[in-house]
N, CA, C and O atoms as a DFTB+ gen file, in Angstrom:
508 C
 N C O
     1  1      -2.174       0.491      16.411
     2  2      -1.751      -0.447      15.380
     3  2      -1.537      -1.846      15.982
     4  3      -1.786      -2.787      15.228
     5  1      -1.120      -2.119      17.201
     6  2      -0.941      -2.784      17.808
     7  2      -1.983      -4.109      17.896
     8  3      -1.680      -5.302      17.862
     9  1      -3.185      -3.548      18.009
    10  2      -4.664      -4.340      17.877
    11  2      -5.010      -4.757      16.184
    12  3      -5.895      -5.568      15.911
    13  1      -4.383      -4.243      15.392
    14  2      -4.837      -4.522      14.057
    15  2      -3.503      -5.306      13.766
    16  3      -3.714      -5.638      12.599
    17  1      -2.432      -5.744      14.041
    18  2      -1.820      -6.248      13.672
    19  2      -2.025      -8.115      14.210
    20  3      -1.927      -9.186      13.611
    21  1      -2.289      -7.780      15.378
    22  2      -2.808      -8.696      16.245
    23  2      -3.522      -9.492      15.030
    24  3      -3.152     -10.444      14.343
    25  1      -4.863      -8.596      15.055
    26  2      -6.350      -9.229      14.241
    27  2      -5.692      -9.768      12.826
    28  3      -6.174     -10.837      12.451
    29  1      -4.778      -9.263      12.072
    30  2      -4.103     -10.019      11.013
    31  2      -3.941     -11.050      11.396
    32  3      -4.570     -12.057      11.073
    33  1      -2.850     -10.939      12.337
    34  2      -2.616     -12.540      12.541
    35  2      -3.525     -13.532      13.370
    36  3      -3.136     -14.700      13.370
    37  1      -4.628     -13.257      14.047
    38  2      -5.056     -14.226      13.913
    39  2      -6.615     -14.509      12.932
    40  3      -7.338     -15.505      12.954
    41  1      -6.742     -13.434      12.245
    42  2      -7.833     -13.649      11.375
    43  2      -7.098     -14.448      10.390
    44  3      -7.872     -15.140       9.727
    45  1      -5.431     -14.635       9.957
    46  2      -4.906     -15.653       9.182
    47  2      -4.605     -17.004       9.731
    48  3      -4.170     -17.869       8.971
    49  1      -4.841     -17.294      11.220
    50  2      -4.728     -18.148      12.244
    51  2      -3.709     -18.506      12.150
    52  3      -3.533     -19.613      11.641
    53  1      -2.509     -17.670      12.631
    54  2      -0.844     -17.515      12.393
    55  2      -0.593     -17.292      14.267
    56  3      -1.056     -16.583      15.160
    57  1       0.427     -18.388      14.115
    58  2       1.321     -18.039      15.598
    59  2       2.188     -16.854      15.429
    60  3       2.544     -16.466      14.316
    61  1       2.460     -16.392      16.321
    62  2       3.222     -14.791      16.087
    63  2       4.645     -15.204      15.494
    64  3       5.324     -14.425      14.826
    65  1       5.122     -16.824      15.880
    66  2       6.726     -17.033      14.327
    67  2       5.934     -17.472      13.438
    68  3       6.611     -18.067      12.599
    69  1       5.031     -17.488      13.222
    70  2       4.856     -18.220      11.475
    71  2       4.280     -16.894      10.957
    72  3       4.266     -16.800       9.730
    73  1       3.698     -15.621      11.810
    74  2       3.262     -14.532      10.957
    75  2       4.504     -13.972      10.910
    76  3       4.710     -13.251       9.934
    77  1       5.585     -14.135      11.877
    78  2       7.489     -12.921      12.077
    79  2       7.452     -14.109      10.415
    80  3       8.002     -13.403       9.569
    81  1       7.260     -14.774      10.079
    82  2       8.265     -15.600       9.315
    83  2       7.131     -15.280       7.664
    84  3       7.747     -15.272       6.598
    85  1       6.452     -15.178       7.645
    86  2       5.960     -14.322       6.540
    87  2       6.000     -12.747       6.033
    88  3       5.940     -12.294       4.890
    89  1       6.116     -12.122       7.235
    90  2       6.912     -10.736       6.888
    91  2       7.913     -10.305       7.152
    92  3       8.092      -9.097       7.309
    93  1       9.295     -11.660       7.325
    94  2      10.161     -11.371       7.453
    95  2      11.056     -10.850       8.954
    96  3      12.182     -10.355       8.896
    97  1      10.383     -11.054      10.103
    98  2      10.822     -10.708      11.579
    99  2      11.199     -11.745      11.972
   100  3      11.389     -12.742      11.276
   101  1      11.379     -11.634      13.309
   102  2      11.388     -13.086      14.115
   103  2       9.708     -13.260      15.044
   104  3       8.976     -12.271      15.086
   105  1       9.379     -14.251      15.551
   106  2       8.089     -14.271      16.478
   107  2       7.909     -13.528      17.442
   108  3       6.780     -13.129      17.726
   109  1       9.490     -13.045      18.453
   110  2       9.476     -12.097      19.687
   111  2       9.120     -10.773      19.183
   112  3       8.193     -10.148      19.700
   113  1       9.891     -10.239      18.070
   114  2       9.327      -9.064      16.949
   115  2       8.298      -8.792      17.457
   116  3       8.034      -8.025      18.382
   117  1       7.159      -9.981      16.320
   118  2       5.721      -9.851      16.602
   119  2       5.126      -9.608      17.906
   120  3       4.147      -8.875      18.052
   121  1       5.597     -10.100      18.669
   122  2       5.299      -9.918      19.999
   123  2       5.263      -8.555      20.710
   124  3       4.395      -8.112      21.462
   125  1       6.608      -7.902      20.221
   126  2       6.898      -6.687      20.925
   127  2       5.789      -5.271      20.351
   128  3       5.455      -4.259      20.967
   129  1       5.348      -5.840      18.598
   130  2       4.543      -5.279      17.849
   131  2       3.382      -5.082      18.632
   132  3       2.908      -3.982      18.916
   133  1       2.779      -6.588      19.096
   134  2       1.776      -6.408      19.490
   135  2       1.513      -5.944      20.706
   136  3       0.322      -5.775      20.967
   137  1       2.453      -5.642      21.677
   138  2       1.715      -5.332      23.245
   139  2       2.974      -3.812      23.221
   140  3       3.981      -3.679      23.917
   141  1       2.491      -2.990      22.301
   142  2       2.775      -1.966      21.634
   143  2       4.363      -1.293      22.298
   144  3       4.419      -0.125      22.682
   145  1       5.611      -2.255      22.350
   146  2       6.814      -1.952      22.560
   147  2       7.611      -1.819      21.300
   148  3       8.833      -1.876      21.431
   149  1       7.229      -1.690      20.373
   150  2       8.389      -1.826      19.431
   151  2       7.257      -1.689      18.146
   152  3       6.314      -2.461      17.973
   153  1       7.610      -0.470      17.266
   154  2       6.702      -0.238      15.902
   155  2       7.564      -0.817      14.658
   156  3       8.787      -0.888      14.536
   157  1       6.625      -1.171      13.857
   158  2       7.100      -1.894      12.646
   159  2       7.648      -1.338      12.214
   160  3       7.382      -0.222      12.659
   161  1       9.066      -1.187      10.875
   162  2       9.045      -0.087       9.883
   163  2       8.220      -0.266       8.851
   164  3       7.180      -0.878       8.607
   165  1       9.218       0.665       8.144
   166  2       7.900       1.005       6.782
   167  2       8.080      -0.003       6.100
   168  3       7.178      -0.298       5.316
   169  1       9.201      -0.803       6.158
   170  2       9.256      -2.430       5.310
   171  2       8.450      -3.635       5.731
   172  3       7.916      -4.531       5.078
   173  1       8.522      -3.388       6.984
   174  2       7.727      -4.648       7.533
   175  2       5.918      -3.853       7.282
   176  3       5.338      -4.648       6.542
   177  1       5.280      -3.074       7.507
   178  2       4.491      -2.294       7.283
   179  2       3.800      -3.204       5.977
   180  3       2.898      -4.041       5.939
   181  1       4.673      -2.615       4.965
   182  2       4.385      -2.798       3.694
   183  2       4.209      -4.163       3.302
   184  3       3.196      -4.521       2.700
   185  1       5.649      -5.381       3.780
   186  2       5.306      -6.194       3.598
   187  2       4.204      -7.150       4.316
   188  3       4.044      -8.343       4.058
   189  1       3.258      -6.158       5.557
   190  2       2.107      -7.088       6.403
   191  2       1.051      -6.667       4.716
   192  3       0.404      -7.355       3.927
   193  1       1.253      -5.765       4.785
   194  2       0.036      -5.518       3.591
   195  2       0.197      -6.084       2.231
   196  3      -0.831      -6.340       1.604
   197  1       1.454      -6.333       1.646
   198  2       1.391      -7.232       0.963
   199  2       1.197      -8.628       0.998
   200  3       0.436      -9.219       0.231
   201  1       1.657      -8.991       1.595
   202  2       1.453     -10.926       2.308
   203  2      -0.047     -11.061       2.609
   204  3      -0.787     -11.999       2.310
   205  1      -0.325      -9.982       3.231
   206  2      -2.070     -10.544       3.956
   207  2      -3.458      -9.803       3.042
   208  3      -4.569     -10.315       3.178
   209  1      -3.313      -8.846       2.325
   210  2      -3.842      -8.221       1.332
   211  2      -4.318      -7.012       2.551
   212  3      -5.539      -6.862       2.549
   213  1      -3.805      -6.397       3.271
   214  2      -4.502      -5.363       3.953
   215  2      -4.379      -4.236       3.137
   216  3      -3.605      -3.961       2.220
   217  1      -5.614      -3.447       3.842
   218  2      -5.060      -1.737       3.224
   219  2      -4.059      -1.236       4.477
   220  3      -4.129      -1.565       5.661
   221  1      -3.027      -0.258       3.769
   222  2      -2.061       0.425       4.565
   223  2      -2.851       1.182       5.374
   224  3      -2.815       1.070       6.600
   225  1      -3.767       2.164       4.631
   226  2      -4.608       2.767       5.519
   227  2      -5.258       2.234       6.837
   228  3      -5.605       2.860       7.839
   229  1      -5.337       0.670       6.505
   230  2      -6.179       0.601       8.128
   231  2      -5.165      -0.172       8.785
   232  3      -5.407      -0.403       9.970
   233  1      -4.063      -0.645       8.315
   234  2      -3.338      -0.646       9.260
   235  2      -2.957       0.483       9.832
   236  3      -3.396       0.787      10.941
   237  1      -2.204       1.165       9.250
   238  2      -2.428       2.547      10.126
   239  2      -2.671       3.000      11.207
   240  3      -2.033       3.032      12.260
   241  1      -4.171       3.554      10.743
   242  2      -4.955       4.448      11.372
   243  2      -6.210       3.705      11.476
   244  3      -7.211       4.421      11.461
   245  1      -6.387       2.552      11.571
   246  2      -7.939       1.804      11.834
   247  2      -9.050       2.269      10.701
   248  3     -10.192       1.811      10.715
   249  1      -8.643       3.129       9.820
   250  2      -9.711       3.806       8.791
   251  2     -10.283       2.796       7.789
   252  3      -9.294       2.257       7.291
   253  1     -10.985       2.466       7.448
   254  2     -11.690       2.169       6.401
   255  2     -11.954       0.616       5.839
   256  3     -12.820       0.111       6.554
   257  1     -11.633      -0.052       5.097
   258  2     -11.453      -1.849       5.183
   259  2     -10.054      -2.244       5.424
   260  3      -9.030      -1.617       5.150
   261  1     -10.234      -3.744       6.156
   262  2      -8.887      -4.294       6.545
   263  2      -8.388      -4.592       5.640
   264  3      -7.189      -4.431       5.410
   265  1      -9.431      -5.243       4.708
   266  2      -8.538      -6.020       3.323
   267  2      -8.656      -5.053       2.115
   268  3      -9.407      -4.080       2.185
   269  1      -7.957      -5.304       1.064
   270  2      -7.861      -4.939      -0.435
   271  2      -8.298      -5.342      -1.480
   272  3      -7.545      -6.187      -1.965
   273  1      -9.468      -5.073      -2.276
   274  2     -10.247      -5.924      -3.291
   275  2      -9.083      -5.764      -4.415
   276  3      -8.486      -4.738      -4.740
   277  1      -8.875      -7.706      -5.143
   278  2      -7.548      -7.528      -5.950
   279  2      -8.009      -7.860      -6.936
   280  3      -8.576      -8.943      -6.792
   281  1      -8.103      -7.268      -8.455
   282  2      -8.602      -8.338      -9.410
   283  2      -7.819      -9.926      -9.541
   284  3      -6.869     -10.506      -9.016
   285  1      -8.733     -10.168     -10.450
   286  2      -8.117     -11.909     -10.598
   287  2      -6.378     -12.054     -11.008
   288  3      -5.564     -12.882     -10.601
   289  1      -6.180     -10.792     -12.064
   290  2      -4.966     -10.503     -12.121
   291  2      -4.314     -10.290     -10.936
   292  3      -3.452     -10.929     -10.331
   293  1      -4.912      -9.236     -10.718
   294  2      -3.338      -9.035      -9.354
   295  2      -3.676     -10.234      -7.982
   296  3      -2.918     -10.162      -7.014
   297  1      -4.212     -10.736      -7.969
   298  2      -4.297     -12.088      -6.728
   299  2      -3.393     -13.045      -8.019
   300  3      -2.467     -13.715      -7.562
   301  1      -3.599     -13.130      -9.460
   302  2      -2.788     -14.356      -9.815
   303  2      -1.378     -13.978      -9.500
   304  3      -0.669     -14.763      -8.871
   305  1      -0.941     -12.838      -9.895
   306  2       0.358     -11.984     -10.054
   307  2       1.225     -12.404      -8.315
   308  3       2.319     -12.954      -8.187
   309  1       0.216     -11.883      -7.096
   310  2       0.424     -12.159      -6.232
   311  2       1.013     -13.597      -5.752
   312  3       2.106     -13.837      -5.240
   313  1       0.070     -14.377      -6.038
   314  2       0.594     -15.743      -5.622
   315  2       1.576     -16.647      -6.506
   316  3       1.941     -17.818      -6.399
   317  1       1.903     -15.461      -7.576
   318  2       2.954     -16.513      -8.408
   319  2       4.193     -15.888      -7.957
   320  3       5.129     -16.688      -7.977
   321  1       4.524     -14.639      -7.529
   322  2       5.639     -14.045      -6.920
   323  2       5.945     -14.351      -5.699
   324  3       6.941     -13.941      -5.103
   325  1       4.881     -15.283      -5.152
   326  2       5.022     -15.726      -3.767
   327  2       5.802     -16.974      -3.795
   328  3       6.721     -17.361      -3.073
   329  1       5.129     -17.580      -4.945
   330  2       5.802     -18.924      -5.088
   331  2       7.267     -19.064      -5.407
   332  3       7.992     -19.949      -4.953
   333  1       7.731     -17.848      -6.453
   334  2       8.758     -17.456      -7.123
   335  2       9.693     -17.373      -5.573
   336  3      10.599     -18.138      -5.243
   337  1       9.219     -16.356      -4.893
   338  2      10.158     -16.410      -4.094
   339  2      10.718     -17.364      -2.938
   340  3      11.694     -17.077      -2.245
   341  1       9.951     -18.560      -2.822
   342  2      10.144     -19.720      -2.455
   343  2      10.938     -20.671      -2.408
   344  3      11.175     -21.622      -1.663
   345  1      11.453     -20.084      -3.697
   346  2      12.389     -21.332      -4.355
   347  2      11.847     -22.372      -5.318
   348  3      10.644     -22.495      -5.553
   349  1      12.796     -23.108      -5.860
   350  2      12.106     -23.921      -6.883
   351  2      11.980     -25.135      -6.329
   352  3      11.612     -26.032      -7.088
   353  1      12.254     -25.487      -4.852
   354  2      11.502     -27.117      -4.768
   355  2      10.335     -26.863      -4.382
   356  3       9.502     -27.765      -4.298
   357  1       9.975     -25.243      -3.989
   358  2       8.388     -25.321      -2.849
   359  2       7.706     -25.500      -4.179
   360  3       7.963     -24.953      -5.252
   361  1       6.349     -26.795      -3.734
   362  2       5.200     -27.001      -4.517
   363  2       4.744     -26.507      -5.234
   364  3       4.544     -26.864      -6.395
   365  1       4.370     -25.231      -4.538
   366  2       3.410     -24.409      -5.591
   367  2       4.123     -23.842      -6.947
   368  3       3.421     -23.615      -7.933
   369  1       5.694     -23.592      -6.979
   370  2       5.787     -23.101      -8.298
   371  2       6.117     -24.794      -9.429
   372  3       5.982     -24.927     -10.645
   373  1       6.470     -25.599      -8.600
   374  2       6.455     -26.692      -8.773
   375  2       5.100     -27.386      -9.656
   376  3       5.106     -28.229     -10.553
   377  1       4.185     -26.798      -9.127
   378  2       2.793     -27.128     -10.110
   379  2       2.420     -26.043     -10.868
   380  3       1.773     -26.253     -11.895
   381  1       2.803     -24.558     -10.445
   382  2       2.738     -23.834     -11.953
   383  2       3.957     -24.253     -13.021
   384  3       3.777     -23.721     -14.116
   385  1       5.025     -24.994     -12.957
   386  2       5.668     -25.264     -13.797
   387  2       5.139     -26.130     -14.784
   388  3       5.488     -26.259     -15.958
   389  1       3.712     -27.052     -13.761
   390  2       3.639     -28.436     -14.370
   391  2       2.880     -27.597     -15.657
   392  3       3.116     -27.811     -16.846
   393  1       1.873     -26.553     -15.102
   394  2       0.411     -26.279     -15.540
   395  2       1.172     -25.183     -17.068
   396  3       0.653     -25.128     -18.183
   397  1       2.214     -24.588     -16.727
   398  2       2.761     -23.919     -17.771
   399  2       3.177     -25.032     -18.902
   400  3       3.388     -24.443     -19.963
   401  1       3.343     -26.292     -19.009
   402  2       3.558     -27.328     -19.949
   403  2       2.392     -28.000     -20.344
   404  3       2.507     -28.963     -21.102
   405  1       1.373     -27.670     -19.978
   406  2       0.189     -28.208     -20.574
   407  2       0.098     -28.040     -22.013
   408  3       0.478     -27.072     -22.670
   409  1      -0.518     -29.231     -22.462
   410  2      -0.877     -28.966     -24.407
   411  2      -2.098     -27.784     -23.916
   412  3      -2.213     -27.238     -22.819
   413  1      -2.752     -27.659     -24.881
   414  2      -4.175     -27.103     -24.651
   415  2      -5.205     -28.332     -24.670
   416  3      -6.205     -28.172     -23.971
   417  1      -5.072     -29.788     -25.522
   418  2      -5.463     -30.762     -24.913
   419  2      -5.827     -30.833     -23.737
   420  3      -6.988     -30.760     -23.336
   421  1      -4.574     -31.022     -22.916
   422  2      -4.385     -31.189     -21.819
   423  2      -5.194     -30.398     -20.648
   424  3      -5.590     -30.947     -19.620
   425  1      -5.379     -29.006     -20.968
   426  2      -6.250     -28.052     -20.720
   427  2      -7.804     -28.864     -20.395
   428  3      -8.417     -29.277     -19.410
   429  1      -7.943     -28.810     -21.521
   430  2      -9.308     -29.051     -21.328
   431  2      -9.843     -30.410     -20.798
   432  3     -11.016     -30.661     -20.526
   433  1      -8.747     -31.262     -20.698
   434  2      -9.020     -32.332     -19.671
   435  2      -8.899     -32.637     -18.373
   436  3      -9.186     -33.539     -17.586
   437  1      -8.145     -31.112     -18.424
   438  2      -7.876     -30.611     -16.614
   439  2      -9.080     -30.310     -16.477
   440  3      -9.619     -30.954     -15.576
   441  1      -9.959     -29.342     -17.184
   442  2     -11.446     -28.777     -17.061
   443  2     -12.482     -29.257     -16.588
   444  3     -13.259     -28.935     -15.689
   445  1     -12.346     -30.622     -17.795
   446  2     -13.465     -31.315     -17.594
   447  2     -13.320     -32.262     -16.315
   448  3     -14.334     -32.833     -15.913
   449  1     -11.880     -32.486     -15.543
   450  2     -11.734     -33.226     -14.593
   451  2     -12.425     -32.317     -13.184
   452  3     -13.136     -32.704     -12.257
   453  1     -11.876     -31.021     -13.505
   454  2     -12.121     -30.344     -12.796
   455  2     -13.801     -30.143     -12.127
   456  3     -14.127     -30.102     -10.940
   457  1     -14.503     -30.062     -13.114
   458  2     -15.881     -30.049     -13.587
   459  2     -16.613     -31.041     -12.755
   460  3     -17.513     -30.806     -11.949
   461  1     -16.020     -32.333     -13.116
   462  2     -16.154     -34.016     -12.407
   463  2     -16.264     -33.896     -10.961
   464  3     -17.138     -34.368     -10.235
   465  1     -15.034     -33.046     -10.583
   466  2     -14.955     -33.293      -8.686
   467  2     -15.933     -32.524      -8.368
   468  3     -16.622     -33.017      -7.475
   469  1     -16.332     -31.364      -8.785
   470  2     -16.864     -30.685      -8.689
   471  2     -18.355     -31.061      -8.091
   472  3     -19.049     -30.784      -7.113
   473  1     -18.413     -31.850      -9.267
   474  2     -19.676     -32.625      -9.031
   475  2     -19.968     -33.890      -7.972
   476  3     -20.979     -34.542      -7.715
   477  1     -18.693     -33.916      -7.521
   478  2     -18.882     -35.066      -6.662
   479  2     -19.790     -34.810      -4.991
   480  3     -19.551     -34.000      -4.096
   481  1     -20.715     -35.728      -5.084
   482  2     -21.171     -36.087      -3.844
   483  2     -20.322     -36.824      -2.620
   484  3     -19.659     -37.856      -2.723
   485  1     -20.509     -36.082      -1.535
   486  2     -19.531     -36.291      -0.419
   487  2     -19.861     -38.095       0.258
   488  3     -20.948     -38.674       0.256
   489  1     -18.726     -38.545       0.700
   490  2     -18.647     -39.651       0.848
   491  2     -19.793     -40.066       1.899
   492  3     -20.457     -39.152       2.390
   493  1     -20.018     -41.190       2.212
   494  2     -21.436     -41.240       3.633
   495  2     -20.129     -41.137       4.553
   496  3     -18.908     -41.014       4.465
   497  1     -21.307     -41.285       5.624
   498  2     -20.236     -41.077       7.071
   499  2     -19.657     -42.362       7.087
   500  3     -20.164     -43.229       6.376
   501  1     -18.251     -42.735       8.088
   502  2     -17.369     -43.485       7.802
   503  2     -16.223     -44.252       6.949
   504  3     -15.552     -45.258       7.178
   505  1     -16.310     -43.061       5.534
   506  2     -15.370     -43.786       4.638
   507  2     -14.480     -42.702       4.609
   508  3     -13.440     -42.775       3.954
């Protein structure tokens, strides 16, 4: 487990305190995780697989895919409980607050803005 916990964190390109600090450890934690002195519990476990979308299974036991195919629902569900638990000055629920006050107007001029960048051609070199 030791090697797959590793590959989480750096396939998320996380220092071992900013991955202790997403599932809740400290960085030495992570550390002890990884050069196989010290096993996760079943909380920290659970919460690597929730935070990073792994399957439990391959954390585990190395079996089968690293990640978890989520529908659009459960990735929205995901990242709004993330935000939730943040607090209310962090950004992100900060702009689902904005996006929950939209007219439906408003909607569709997010769309079509959206649409716009979309389309934008990248600047030449030097600007």
């Amino acid at each position: 487990m030791e090697q797959r916990i590793r590959a989480i964190r750096k396939a998320q390109k996380l220092t071992q305190a900013e991955f202790g600090r997403r599932v809740g450890v400290k960085g030495n934690t992570v550390t002890n995780y990884e050069i196989g002195l010290r096993a996760p519990s079943e909380a920290v476990l659970r919460s690597i697989c929730r935070e990073f979308n792994v399957s439990e299974r391959w954390l585990r036991t190395g079996e089968g895919e690293m990640t978890v195919q989520r529908s659009a629902g459960e990735e929205v569900s995901a990242f709004v409980g993330d935000a939730l638990s943040r607090g209310e000055e962090d950004f992100r629920l900060r702009c689902l607050r904005g996006l929950a006050r939209l007219t439906e107007e408003e909607w569709v001029l997010l769309e079509q803005l959206a649409a716009k960048i979309g389309q934008k051609k990248p600047a030449p070199e030097g600007r």
